[in-house]
C-alpha positions, 0 to 999 in steps of 0.5 A: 757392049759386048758383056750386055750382048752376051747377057741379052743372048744368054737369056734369050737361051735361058727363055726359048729353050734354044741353044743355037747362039748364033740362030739366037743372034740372029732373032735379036739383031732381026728385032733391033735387040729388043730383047721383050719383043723378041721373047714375045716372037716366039713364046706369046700367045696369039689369042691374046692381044698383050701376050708380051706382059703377063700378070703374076698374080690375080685379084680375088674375085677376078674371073680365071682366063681359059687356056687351051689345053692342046697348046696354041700355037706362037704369033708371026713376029710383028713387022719391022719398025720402018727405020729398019726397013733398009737394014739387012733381011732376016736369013733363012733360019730365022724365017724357019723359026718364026713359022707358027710352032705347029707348022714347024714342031707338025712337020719336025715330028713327021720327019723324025717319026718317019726316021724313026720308024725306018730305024725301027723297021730296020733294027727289027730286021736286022735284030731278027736276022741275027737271032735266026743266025744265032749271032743275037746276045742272050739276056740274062733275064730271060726277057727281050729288049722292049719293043715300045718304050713310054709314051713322050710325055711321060719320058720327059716327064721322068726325065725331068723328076730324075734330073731335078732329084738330081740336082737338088736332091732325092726326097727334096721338093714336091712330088711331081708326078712323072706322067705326062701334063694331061695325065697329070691333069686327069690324076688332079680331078680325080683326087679332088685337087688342083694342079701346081705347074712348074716350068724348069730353065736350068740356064736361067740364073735365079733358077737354082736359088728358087728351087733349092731355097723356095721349092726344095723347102720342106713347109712348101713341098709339104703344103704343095703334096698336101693341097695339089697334084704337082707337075714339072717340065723343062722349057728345053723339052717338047711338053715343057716349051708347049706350056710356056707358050700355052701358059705365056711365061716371060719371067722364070722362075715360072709357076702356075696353079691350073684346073680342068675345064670343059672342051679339053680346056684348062682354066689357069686360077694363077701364075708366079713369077720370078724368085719367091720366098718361102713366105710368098710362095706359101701365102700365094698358094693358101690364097688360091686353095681357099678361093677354090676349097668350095668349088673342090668341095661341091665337086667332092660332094656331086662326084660322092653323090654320084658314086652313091647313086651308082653303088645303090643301083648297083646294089638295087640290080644285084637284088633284084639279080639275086631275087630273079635268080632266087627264083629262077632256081626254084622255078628250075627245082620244081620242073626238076621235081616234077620232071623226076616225078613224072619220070619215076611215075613212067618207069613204074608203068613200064615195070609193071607192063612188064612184069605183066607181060612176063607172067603173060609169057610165063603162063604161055609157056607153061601152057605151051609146055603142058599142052606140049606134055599132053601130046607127048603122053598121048603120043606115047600112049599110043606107041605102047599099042594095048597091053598083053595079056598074061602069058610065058612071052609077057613081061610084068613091071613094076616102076616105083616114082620118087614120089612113092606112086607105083605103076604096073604094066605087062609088055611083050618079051620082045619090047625094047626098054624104049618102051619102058620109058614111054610108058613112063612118059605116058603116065601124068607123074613125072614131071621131069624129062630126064631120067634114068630107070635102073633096078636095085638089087643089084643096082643096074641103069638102063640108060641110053646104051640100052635102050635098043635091047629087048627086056630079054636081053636086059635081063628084065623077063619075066618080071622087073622091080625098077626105079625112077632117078631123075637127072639134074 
């Protein structure tokens, strides 16, 4: 009796994935030993009503049953026959692990995500304190420690590959994905393909034969990569113990073959169960792949309709984009041309307005100048006075212009030079207003140093042979 106990304990463990032996004796002797109802307690599912005995196959042509895609919860165990009623009550363990699993796994996470983030706060700090104090190890890769690691799912999902590699093989089986089931779930719908699940209890014992003899062998892993999208999880684990429940396995080995459904439901198209060979594993799976190839290939064909219909409005808006654009540019170039047109047009009107009003300015001056010339003659004219007639105190002069033109007049001995220059100035044959008179032979200016003498003085009396040379 003691051998078949530890059996009935050993698979309780190998199915619920708990591994408190006496928590597992416990649950049993609350059920009188039944060991179906007390795997029942705790993976069955509440929405159906015979969740203790699960098909392995479906009939064709038999409607596929809904699961949950957010993993419904286990039943409360039934109550106890009436013959127990006098036997001695469940402990306080017991009555914790019968609580719906939400209850239980809701309020474990709160706890332990609170202890965890404490810890996480309180490592920051610490690890922030002794940087600061330089105590902090440097890493030799240049990069700090991750601060957030993978999301759960997808930890135990890697988890679970490595170990399978593990134990079984690197390259051996199919490829399970290491990504978290909804991950996994999306990747198959993306790709066109169904999901192949495989629920993994390392204590059951039947459990190393199927993998290395039916999984592990290449025409299965090579059918499974070619036609689905493989997962794996450990029962041990969060998200693997959650899809036994969702997915109600009481016999491992444990496989299934699932689909999305709407309302973050999946639809689960078929289990297996139990040790399979090749053969089976392989005939059950061409069975399901071709009852689903249409609907695959009609979902194919709509989601290649639809990319076909996004790309060619995609292409319609981009022409059209390019012909608006097109026109934009050349609406742009001719406001441009017209723009430099009238902007050209504009700086000729005012280039010639100026050059209009420089020559108005130019002719003004040169009014101004002549008229300013007229004066000064008339000015000087006046200064001279009348010219002397011939006598002993009167000088006679002669003043030769660069032009050839000669001018001759009388003054009085007792003039100064000045007077000789504005009767240059008087005349209308000069042009320029500096210059010099001087006489040739021999060579002498009269310059502003001797304008103040008398012609006496200068040597010029009684008569003068003098020269214009203008100054530049």
């Amino acid at each position: 009796m003691a051998e078949t106990v530890d059996d009935k304990v050993g698979y309780f463990q190998a199915v619920t994935g708990i591994t408190d032996t006496d928590l597992c004796t416990e649950i049993l002797a609350a059920h009188n030993w039944d060991l179906q109802l007390a795997v029942s307690s705790i993976t069955a599912n509440p929405s159906s009503p015979s969740a203790s005995t699960s098909t392995s196959s479906r009939e064709p042509g038999q409607s596929a049953p809904l699961v949950d895609a957010e993993f419904v919860a286990p039943p409360m165990p039934p109550p106890p026959p009436p013959q127990q009623q006098n036997q001695q009550q469940p402990g306080i363990a017991w009555k914790l692990v019968t609580l719906p699993f939400y209850v239980v796994s809701g309020g474990v996470g709160l706890i332990a995500g609170t202890v965890r983030l404490g810890a996480w706060v309180a490592g920051g700090v610490l690890s922030r304190s002794l940087s600061l104090l330089g105590l902090a190890a440097q890493s030799g890769g240049g990069g700090g420690d991750r601060l957030l690691d993978l999301p759960p799912s997808t930890a135990e999902a890697a988890d679970f590959v490595a170990e399978f590699e593990r134990e079984f093989g690197a390259g051996r089986g199919p490829r399970f994905v290491a990504e978290g089931f909804s991950d996994a779930l999306q990747r198959a719908q993306r790709e066109y393909k169904l999901l192949f699940v495989y629920l993994h209890s390392s204590d059951h014992p039947d459990t190393p034969a199927f993998c290395g003899g039916c999984l592990c062998a290449e025409p299965v892993a090579a059918f499974i990569d070619e036609n689905f999208v493989a997962w794996g999880g450990s029962i041990r684990r969060t998200e693997g113990f959650k899809m036994s429940n969702s997915l109600n396995a009481s016999r491992f080995p444990f496989c299934a073959v699932v689909m999305a459904s709407t309302n973050q439901r999946i639809v689960l198209l078929q289990q297996v169960e139990g040790p399979k060979t090749p053969e089976e594993m392989i005939t059950i799976l061409q069975r399901v792949v071709e009852e689903c190839a249409t609907q695959l290939v009609a979902a194919r064909i709509e989601a290649e309709e639809r990319l076909n219909n996004q790309r060619l409005r995609e292409e319609q808006d981009a022409a059209y984009r390019a012909a608006l654009e097109a026109d934009q540019a050349r609406e742009h170039e001719r406001m441009e041309e017209q723009q430099r047109l009238e902007r050209e047009a504009a700086e000729a009107e005012n280039k010639r307005k100026e050059e209009e009003e420089a020559l108005a300015r130019a002719a003004q001056e040169a009014a101004e100048k002549e008229a300013a010339l007229a004066r000064r003659r008339q000015e000087k004219a006046m200064a001279l006075g009348a010219e002397p007639e011939k006598g002993p105190d009167v000088t006679r002069v002669l003043i030769r212009f660069p032009t050839g033109e000669r001018k001759e007049r009388r003054f009085h001995s007792s003039s100064t030079v000045t007077s000789l220059y504005d009767y240059v100035d008087s005349l209308d044959c000069l042009k320029a207003e500096k210059y010099c008179l001087f006489s040739n032979f021999p060579r002498v200016p009269y310059g502003p140093e001797k304008h103040n003498l008398t012609l006496v003085e200068a040597g010029l009396h009684p008569q003068a042979s003098l020269f214009i040379e203008i100054e530049q």
